[in-house]
N, C-alpha and C positions, 0 to 999 in steps of 0.2 A: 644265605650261605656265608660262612665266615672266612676272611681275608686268611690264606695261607700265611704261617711262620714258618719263616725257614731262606733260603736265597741261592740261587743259582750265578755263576761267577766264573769270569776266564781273566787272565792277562794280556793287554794289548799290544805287546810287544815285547824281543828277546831281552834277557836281563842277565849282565855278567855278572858274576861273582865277585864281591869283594871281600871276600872270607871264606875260611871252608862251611861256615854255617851260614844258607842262606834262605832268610825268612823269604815268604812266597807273598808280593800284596796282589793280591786278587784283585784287581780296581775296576774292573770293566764289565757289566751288566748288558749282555746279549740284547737287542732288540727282538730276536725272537727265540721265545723261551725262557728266556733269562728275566729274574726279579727278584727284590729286595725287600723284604718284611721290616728291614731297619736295623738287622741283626749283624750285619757284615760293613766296617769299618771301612769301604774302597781303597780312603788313603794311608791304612796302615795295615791292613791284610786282617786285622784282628775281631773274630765274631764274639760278640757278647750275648749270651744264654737270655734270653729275653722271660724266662719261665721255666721253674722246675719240670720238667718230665723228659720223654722216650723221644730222641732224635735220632734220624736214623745221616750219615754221612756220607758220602761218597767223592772221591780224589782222582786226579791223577797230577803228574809232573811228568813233563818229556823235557827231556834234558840231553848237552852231550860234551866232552871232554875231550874237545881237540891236542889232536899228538900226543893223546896217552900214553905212557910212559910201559906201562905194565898192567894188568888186571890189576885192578881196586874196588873195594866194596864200597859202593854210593848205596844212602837211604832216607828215606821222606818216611816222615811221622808226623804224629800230632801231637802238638803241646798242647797240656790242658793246666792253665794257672801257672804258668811257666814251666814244666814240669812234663819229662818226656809219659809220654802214652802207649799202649799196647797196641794203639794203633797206627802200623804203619807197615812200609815197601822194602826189601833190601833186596840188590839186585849187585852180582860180581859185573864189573863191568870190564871190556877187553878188545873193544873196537871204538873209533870214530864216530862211528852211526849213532844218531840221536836214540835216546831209550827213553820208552814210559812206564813208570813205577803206580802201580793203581792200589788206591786203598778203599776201603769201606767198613760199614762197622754200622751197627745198632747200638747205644747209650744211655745210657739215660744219665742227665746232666742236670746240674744245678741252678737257682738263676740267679745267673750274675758271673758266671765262672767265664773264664776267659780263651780263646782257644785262637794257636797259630798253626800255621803248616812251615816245617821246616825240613828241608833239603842239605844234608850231610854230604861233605865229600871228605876223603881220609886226610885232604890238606889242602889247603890254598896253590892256585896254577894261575899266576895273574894272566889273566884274557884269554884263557884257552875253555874255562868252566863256564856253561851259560845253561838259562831256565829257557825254553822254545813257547812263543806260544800255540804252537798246534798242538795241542791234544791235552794242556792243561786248564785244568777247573776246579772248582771246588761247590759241592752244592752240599745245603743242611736243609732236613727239613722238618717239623715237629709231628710225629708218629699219632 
């Protein structure tokens, strides 16, 4: 039987914003469950397509926005080659409480193409915006 492509991935810890656009590095490979084909980058969040065909994605991002000010639309997507994707979360946001935005998607992908996860906020709130890591991951895996 042939070695899965594809990678299983969380965050080891919370991660404040320092911008409103905050890339997601997924660095931390589960001990259980969790693995890496070679396709996911730890120290810079970025999976590279190891082979043309059908991958299927799956996401989340919990995150949350202390002393929010007002309802704001926060959203996690995925960039593929720089370049925003059909695939992604948007969520009104209007409380304190930590929120998970979950995405997924079946693709088919090119190889070599490049792909991020990125977390939108409508503006910069220095130290109040943060990524949690309960309940965020990112797993890819080839169809």
């Amino acid at each position: 039987m042939a070695s899965p492509i594809g990678f299983y991935s969380t965050i080891n810890q919370a991660v404040y914003a320092t911008s409103k656009d905050v890339y997601i590095v997924f660095n931390t490979i589960p001990s259980v469950l969790g693995f890496n084909s070679g396709m996911l980058d730890t120290n810079t969040g970025t999976v590279t397509v190891p082979e043309e065909s059908y991958y299927s994605i799956n996401g989340a991002v919990t995150y949350e926005w202390n002393e929010l000010p007002t309802n704001r639309q926060i959203s996690v997507e995925l960039e593929i080659d720089g370049k925003p994707s059909t695939i992604k979360a948007t969520h009104s946001y209007g409380s304190n409480d930590p929120v998970t935005l979950n995405f997924s998607a079946n693709v088919h992908l090119k190889y070599n193409q490049k792909l991020r996860v990125r977390l939108r906020f409508p503006y910069f709130d220095d130290t109040k915006q943060l990524v949690l890591p309960m309940g965020t991951y990112l797993s890819m895996f080839k169809l």
